[in-house]
N, CA, C and O atoms as CSV, one atom per row, in Angstrom:
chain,resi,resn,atom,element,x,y,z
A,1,UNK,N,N,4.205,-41.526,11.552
A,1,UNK,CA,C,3.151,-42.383,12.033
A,1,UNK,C,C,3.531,-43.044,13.351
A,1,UNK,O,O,2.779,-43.270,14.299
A,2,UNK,N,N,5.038,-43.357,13.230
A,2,UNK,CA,C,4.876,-44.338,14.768
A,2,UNK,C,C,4.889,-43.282,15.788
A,2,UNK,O,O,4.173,-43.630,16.727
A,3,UNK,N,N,5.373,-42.233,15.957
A,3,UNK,CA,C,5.133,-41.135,17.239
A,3,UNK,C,C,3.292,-41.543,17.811
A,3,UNK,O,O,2.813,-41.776,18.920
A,4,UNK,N,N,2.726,-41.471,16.481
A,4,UNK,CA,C,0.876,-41.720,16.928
A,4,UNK,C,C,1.219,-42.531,17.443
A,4,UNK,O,O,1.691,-42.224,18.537
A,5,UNK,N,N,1.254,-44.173,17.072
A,5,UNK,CA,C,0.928,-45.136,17.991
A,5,UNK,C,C,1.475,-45.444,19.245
A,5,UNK,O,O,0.869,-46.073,20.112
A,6,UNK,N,N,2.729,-44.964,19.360
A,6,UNK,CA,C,3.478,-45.209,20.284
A,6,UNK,C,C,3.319,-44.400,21.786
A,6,UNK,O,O,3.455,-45.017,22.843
A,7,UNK,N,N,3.017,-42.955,21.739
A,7,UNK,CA,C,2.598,-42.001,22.284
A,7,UNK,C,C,1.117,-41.946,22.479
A,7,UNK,O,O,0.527,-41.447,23.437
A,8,UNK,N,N,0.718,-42.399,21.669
A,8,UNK,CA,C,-1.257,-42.316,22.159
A,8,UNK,C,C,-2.028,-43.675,22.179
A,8,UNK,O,O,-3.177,-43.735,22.615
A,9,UNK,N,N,-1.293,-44.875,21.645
A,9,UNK,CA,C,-2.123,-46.364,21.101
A,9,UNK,C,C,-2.441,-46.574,22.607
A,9,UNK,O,O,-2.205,-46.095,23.716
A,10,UNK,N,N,-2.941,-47.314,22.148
A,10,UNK,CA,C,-3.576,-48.305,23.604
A,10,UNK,C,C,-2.524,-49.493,23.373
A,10,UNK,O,O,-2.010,-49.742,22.282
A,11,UNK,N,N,-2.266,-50.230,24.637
A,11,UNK,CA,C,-1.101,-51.565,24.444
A,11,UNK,C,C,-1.952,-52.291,23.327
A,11,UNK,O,O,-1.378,-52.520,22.262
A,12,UNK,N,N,-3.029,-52.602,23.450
A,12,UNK,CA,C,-3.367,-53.749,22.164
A,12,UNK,C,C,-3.348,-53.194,20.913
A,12,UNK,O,O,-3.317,-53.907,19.910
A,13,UNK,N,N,-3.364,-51.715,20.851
A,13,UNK,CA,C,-3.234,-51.545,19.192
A,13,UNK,C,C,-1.608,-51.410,18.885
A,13,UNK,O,O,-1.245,-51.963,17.847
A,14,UNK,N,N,-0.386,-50.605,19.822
A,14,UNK,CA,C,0.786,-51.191,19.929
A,14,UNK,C,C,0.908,-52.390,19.907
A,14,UNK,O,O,1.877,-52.539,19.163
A,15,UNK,N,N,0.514,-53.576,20.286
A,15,UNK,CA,C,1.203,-55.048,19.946
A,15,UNK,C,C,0.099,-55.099,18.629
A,15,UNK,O,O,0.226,-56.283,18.316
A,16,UNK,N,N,-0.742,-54.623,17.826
A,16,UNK,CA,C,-1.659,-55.161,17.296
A,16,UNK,C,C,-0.719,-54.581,15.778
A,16,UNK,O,O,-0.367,-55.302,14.844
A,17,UNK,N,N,-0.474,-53.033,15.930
A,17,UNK,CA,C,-0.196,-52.530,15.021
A,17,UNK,C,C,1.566,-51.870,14.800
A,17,UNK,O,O,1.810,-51.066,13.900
A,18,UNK,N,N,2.581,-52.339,15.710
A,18,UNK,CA,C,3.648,-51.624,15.817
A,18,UNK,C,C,4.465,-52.938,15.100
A,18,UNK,O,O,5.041,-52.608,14.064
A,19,UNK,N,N,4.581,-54.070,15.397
A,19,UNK,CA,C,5.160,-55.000,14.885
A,19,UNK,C,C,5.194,-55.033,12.794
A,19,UNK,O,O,6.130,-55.220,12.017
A,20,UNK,N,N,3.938,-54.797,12.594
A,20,UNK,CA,C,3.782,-54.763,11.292
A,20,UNK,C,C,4.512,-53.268,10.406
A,20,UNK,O,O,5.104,-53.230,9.328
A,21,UNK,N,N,4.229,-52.347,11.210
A,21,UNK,CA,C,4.696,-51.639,10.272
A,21,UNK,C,C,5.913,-51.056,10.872
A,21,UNK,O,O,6.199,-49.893,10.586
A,22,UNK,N,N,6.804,-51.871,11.829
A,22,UNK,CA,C,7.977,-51.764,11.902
A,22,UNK,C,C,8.523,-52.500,11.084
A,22,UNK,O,O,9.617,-52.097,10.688
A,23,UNK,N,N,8.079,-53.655,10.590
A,23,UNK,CA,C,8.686,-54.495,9.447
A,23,UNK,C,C,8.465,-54.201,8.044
A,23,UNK,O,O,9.070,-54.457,7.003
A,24,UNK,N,N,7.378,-53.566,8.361
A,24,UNK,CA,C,7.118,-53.148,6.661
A,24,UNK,C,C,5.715,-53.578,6.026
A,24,UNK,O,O,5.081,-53.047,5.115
A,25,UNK,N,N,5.421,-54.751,6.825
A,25,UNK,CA,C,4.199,-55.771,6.236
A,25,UNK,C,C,3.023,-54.966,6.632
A,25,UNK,O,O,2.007,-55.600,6.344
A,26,UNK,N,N,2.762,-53.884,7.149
A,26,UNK,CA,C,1.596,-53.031,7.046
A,26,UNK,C,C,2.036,-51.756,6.308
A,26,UNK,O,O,3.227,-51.445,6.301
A,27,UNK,N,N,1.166,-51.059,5.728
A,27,UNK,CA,C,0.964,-49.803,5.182
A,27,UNK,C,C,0.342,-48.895,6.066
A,27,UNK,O,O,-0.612,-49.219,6.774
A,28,UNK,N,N,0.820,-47.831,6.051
A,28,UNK,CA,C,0.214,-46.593,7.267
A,28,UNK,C,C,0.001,-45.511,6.399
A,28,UNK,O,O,0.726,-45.285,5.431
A,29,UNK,N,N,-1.038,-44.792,6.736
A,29,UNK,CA,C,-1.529,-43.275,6.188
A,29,UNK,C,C,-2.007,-42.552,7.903
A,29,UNK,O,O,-2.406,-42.979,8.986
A,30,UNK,N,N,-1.571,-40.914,7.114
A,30,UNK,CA,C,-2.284,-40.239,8.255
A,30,UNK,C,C,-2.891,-39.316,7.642
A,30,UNK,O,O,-2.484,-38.442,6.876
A,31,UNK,N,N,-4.418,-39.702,8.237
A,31,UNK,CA,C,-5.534,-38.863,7.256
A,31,UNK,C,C,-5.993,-37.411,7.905
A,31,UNK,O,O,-6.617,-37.663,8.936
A,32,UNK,N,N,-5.921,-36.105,7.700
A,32,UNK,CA,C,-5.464,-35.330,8.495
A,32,UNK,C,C,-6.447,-33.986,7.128
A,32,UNK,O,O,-7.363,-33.285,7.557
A,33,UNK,N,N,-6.015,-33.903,5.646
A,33,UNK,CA,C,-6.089,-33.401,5.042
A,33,UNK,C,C,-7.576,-33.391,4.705
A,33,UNK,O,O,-7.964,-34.509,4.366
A,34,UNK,N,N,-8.679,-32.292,4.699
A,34,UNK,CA,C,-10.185,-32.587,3.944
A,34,UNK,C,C,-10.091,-31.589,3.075
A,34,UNK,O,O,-9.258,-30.685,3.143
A,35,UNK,N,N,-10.994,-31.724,2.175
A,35,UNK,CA,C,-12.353,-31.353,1.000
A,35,UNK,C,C,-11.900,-29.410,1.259
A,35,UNK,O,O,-11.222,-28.581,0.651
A,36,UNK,N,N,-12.660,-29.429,2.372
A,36,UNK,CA,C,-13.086,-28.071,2.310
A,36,UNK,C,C,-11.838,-27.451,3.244
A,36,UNK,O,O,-11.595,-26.274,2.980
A,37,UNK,N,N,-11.021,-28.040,4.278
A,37,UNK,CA,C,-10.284,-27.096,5.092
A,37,UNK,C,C,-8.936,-27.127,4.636
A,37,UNK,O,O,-8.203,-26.144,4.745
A,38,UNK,N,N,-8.494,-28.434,4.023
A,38,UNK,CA,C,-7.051,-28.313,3.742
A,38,UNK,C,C,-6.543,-28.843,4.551
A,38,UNK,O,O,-7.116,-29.795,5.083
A,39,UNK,N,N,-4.944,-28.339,5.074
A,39,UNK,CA,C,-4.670,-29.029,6.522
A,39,UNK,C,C,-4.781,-28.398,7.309
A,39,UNK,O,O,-3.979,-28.492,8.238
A,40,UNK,N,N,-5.951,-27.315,7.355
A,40,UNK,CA,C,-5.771,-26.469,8.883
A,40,UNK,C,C,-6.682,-27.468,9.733
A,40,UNK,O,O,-7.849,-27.687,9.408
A,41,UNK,N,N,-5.991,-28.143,10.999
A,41,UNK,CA,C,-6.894,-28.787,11.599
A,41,UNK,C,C,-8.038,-28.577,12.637
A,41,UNK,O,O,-8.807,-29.400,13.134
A,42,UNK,N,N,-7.894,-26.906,12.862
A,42,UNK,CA,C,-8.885,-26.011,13.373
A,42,UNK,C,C,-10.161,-26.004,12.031
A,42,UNK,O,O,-11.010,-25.129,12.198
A,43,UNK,N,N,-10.275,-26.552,11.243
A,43,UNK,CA,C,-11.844,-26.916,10.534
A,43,UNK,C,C,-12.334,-27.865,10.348
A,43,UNK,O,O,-13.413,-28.000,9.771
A,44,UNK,N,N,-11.485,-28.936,10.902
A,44,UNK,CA,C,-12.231,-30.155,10.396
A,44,UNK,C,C,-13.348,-30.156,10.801
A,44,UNK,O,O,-13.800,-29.738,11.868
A,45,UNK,N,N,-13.939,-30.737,9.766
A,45,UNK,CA,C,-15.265,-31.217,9.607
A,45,UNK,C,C,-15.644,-32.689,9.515
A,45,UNK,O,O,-16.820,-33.051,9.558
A,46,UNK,N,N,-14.222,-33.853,9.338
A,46,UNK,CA,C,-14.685,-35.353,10.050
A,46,UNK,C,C,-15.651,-35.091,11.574
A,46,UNK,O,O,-15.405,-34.210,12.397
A,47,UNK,N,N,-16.507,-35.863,11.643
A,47,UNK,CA,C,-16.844,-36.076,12.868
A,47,UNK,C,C,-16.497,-37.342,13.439
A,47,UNK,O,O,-16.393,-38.353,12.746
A,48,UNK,N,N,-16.281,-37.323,14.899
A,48,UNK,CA,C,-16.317,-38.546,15.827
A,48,UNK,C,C,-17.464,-38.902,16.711
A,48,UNK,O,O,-17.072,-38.555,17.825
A,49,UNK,N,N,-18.671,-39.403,16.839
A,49,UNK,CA,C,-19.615,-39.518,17.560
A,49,UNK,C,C,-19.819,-40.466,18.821
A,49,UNK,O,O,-20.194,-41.616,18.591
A,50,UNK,N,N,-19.642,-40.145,19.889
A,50,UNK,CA,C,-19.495,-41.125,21.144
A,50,UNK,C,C,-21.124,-42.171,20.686
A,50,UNK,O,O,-22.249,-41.760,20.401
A,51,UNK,N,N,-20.652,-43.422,20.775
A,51,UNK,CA,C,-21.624,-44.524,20.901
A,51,UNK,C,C,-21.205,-45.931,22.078
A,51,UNK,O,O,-20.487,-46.914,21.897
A,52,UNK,N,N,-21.709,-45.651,22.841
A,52,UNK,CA,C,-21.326,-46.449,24.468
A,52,UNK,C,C,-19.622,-46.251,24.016
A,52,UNK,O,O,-19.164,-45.192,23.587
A,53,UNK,N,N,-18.879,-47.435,24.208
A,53,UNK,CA,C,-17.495,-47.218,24.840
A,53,UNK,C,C,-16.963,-47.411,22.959
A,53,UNK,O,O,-16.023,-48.184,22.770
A,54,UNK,N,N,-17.501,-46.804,21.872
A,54,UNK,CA,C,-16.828,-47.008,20.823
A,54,UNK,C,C,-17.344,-45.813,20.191
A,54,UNK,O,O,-18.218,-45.145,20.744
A,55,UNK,N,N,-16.848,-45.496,19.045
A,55,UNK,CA,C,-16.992,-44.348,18.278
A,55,UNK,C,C,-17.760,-44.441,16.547
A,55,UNK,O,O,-17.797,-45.469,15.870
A,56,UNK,N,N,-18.113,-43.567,16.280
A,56,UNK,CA,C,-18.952,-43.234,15.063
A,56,UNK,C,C,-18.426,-42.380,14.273
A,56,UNK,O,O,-18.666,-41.201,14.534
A,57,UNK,N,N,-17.375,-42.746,12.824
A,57,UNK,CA,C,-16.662,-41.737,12.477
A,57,UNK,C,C,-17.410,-41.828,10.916
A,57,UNK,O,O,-17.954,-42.832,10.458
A,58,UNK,N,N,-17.285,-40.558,10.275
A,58,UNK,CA,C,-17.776,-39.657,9.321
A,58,UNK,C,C,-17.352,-38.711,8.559
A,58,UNK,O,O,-17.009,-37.690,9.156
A,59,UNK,N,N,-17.266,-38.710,7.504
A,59,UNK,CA,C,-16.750,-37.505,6.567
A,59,UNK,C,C,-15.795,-38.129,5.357
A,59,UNK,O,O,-15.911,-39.200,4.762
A,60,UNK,N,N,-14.755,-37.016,5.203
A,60,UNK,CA,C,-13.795,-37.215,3.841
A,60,UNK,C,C,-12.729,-36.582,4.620
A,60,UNK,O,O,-12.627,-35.953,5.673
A,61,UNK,N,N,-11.777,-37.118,3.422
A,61,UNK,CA,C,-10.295,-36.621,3.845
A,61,UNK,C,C,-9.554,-36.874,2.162
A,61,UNK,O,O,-9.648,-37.893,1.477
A,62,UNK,N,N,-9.040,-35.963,1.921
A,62,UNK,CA,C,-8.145,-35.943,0.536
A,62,UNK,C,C,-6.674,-35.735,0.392
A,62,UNK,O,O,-6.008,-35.358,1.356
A,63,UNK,N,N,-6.280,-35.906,-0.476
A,63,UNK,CA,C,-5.036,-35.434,-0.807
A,63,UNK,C,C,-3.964,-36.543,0.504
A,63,UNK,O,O,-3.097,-35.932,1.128
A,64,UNK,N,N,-4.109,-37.816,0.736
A,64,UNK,CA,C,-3.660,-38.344,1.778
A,64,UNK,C,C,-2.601,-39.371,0.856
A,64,UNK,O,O,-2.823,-40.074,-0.129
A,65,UNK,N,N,-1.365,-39.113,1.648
A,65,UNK,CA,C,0.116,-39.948,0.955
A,65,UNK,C,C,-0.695,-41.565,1.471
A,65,UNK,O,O,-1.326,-41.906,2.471
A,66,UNK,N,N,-0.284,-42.236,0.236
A,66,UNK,CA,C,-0.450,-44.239,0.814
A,66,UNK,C,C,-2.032,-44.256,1.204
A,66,UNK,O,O,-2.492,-45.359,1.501
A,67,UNK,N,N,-2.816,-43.245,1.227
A,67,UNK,CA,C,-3.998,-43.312,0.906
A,67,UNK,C,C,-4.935,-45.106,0.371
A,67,UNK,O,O,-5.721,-45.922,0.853
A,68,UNK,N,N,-4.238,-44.893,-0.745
A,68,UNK,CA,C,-5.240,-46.239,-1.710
A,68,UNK,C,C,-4.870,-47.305,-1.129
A,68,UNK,O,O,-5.599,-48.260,-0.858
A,69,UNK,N,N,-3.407,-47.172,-0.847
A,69,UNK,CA,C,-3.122,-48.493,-0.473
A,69,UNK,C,C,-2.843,-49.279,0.919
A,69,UNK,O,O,-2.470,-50.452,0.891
A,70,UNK,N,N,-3.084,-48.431,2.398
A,70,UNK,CA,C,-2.894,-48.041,3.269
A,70,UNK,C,C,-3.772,-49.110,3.956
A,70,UNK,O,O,-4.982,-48.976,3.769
A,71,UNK,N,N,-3.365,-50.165,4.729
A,71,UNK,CA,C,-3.450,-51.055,5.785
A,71,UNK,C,C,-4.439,-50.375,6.950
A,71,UNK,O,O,-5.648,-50.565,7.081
A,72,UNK,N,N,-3.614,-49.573,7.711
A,72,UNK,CA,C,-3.944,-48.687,8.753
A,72,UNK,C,C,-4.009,-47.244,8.546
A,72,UNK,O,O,-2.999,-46.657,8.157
A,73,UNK,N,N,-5.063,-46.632,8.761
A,73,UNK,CA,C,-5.256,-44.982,8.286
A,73,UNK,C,C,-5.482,-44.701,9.941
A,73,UNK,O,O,-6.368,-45.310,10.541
A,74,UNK,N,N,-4.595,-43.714,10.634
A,74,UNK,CA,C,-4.971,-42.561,11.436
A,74,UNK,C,C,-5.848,-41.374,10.925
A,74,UNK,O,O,-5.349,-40.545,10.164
A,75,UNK,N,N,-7.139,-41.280,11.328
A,75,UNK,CA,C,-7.878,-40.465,10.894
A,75,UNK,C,C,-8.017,-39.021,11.981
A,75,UNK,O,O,-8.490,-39.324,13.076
A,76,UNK,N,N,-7.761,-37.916,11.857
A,76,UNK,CA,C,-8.433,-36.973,12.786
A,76,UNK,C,C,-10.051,-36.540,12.507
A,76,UNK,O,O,-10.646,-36.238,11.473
A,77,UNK,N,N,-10.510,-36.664,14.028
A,77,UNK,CA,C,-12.108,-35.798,13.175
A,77,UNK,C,C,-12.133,-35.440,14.730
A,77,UNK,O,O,-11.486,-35.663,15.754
A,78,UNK,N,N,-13.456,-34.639,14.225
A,78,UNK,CA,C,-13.799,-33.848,15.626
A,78,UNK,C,C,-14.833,-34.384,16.487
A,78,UNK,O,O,-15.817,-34.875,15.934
A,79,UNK,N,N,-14.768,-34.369,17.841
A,79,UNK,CA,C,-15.852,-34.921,18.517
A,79,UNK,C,C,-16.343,-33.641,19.204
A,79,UNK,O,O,-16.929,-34.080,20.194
A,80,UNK,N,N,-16.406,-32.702,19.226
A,80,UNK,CA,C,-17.116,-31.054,19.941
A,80,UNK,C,C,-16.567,-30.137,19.265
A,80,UNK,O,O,-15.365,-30.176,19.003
A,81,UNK,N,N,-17.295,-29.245,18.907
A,81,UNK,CA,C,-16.911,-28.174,18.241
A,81,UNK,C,C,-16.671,-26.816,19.263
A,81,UNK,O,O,-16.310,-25.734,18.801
A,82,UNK,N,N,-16.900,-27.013,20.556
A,82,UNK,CA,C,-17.068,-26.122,21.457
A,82,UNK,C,C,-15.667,-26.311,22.354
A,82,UNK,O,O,-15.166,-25.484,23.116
A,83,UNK,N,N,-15.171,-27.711,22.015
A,83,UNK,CA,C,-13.926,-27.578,22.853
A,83,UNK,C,C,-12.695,-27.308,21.687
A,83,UNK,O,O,-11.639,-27.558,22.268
A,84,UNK,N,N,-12.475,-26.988,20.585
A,84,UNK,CA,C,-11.592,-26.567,19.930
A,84,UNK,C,C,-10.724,-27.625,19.528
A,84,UNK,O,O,-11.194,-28.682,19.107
A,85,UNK,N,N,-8.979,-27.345,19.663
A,85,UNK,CA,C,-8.207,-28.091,19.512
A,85,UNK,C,C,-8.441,-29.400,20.306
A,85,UNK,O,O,-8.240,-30.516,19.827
A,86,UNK,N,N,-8.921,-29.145,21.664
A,86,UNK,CA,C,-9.381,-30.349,22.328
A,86,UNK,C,C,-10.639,-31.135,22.048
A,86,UNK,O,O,-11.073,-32.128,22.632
A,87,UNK,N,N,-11.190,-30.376,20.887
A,87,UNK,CA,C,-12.509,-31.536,20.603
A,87,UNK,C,C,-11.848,-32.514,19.149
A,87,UNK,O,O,-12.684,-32.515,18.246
A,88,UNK,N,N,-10.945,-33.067,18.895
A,88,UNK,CA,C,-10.165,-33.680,17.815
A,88,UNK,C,C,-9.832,-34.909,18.490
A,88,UNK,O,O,-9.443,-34.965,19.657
A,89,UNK,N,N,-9.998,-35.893,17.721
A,89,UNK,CA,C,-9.343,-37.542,18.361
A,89,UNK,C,C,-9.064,-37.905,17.268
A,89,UNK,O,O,-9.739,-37.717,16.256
A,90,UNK,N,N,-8.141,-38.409,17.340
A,90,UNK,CA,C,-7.103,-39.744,16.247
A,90,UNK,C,C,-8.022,-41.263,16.406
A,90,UNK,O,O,-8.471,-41.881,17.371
A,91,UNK,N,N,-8.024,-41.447,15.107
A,91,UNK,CA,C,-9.084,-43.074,15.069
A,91,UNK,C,C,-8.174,-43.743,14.570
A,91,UNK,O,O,-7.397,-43.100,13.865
A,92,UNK,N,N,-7.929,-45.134,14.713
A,92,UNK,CA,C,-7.239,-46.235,13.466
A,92,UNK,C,C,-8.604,-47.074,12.869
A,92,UNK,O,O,-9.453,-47.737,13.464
A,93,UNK,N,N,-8.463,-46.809,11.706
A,93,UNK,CA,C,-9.114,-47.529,10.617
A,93,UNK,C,C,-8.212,-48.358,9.561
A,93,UNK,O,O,-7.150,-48.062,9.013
A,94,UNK,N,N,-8.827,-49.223,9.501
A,94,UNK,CA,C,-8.318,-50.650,9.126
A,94,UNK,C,C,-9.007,-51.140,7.547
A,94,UNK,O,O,-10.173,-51.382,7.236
A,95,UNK,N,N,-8.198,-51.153,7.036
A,95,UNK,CA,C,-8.884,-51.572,5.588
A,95,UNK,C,C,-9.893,-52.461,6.062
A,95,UNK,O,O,-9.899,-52.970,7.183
A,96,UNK,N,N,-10.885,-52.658,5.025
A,96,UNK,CA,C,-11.714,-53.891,5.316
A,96,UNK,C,C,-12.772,-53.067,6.033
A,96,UNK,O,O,-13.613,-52.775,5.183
A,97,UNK,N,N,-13.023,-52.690,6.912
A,97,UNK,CA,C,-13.841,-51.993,7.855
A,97,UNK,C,C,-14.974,-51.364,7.321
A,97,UNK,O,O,-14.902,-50.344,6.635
A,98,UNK,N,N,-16.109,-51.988,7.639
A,98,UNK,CA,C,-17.147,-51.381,7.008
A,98,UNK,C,C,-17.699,-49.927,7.115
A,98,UNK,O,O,-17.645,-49.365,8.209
A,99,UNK,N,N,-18.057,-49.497,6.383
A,99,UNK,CA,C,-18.238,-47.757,5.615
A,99,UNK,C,C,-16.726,-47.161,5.286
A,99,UNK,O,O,-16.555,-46.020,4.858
A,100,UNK,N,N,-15.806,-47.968,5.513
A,100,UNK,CA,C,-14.326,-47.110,5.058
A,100,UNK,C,C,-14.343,-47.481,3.485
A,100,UNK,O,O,-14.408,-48.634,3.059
A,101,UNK,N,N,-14.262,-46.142,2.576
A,101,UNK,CA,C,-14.213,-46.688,1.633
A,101,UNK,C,C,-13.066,-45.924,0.784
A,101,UNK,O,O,-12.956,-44.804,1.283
A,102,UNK,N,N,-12.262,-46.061,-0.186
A,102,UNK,CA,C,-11.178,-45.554,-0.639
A,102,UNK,C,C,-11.741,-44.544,-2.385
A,102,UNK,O,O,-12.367,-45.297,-3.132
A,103,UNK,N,N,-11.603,-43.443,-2.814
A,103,UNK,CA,C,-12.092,-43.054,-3.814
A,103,UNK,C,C,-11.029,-42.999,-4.909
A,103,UNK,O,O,-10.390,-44.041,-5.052
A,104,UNK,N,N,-10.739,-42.028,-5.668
A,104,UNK,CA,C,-9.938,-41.988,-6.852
A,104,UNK,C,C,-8.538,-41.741,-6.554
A,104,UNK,O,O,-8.256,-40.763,-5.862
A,105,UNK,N,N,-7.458,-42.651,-7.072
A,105,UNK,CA,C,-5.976,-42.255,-6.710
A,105,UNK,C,C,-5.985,-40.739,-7.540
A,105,UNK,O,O,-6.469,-40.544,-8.655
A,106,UNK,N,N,-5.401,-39.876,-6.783
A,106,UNK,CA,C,-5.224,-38.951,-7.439
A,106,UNK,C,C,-3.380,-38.739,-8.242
A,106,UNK,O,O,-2.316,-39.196,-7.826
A,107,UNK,N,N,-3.718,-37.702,-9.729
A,107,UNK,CA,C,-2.760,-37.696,-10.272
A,107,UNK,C,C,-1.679,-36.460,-9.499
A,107,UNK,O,O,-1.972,-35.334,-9.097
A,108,UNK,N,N,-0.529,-37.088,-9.489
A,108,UNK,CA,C,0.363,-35.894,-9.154
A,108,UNK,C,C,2.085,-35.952,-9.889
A,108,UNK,O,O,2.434,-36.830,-10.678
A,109,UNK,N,N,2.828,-35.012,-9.494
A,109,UNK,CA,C,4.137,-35.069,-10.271
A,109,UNK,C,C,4.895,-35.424,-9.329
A,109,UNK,O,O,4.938,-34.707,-8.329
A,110,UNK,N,N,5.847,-36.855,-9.413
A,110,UNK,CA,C,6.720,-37.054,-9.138
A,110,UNK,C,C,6.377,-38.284,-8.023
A,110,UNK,O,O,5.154,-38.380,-7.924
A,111,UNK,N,N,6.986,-39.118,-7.276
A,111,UNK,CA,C,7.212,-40.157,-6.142
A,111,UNK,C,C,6.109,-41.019,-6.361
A,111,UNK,O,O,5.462,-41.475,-5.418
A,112,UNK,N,N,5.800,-41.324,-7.804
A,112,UNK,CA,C,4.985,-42.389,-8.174
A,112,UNK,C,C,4.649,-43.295,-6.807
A,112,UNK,O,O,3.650,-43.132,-6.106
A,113,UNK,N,N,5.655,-44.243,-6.590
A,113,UNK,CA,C,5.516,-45.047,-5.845
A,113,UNK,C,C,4.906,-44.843,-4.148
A,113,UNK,O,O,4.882,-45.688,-3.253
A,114,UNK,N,N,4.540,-43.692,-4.126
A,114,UNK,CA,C,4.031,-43.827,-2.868
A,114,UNK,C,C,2.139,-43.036,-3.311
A,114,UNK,O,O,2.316,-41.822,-3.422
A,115,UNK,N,N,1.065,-43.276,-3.482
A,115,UNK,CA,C,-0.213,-42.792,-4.028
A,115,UNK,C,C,-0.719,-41.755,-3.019
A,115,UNK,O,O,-0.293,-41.703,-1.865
A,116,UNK,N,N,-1.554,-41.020,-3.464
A,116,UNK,CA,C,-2.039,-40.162,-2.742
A,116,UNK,C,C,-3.512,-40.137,-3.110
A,116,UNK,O,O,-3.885,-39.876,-4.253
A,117,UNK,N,N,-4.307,-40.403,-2.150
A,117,UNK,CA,C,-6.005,-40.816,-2.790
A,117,UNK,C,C,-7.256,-40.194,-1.798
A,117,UNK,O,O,-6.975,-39.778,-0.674
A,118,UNK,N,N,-8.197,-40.177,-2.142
A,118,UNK,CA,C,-9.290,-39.595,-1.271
A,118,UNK,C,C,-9.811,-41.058,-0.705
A,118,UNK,O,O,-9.910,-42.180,-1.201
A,119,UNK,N,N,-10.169,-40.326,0.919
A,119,UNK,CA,C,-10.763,-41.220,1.533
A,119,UNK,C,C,-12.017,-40.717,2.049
A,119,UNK,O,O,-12.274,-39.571,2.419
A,120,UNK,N,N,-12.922,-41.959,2.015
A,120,UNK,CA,C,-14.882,-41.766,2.824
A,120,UNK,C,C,-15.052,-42.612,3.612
A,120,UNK,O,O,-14.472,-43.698,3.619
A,121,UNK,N,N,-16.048,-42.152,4.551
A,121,UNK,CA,C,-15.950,-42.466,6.541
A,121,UNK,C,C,-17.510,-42.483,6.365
A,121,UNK,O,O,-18.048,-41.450,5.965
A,122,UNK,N,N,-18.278,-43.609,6.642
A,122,UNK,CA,C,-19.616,-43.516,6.425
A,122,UNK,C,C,-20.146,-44.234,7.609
A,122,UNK,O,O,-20.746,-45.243,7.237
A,123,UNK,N,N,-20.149,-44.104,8.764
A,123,UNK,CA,C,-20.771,-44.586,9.831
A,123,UNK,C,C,-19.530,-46.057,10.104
A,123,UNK,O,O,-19.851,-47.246,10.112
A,124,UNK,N,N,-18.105,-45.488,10.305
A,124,UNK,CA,C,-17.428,-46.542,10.197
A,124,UNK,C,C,-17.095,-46.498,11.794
A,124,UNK,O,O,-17.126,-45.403,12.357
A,125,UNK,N,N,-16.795,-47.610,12.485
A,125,UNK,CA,C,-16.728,-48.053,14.170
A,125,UNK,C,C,-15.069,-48.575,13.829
A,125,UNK,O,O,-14.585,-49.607,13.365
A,126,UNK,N,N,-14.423,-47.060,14.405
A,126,UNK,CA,C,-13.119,-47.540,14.173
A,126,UNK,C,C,-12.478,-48.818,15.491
A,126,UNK,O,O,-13.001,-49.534,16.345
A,127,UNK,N,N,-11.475,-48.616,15.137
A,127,UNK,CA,C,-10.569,-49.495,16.762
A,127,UNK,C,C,-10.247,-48.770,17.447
A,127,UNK,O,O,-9.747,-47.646,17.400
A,128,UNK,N,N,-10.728,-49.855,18.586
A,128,UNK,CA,C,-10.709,-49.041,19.913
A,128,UNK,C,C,-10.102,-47.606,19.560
A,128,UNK,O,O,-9.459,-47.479,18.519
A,129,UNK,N,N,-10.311,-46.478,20.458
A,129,UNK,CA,C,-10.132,-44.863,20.368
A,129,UNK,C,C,-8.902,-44.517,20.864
A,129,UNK,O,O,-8.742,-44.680,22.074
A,130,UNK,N,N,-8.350,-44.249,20.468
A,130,UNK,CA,C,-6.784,-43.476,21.174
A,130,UNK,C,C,-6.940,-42.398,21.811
A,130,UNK,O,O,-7.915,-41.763,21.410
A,131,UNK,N,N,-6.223,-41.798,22.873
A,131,UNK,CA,C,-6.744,-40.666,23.866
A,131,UNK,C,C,-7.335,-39.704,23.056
A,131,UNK,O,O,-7.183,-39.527,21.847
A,132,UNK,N,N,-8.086,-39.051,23.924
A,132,UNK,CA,C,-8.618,-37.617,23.646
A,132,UNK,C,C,-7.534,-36.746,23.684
A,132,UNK,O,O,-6.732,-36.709,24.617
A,133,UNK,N,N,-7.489,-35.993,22.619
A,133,UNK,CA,C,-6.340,-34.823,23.399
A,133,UNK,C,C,-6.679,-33.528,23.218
A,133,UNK,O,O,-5.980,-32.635,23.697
């Protein structure tokens, strides 16, 4: 997770978000995994929708480590389907955030302590956008 913020954040989400989960006092997920593609990230099907200088994010993502319990989620989704690998942007979503909503911890074998849960993106206006890449 810190390669994302550190390499793509904007300075205010670095001072906003690097302090915390260098100490520990935030939880981080990177939501990357969906429904229908798995982790090939040539299918996602999150969308990102340009709305003036902020974004419109959408979809599911499953099978995500710290999922349920996760402070800050890096989300990938796609904003063009015509530019490929380059139509994909990284969002930070923030618990609390309206349409982010968390679904069923899912069961698995072994590393109890860290959850793995499905996540839903329903017209949620993440923070500020981290580069396009």
């Amino acid at each position: 997770m810190a390669p994302y913020l550190v390499d793509l954040g904007t300075q205010e989400q670095k001072e906003r978000w690097l302090p915390g989960f260098c100490s520990g006092d935030i939880i981080t997920a990177i939501a990357m995994t969906e429904p229908s593609g798995g982790s090939d990230l040539a299918a996602l099907q999150n969308t990102a929708v340009r709305d003036g200088d902020d974004w419109i994010l959408n979809g599911s993502k499953t099978f995500i480590t710290n999922g349920y319990q996760a402070d800050l989620v890096v989300v990938a989704a796609r904003t063009s389907s015509e530019k490929g690998a380059k139509g994909i942007l990284l969002l930070g979503v923030e618990a609390g955030m309206p349409g982010f909503q968390r679904g069923r911890k899912l069961d698995k074998v072994g590393q109890q302590e860290s959850d793995t849960a499905e996540l839903f993106f329903t017209d949620v206006h993440p923070a500020r956008h981290q580069s396009d890449r």
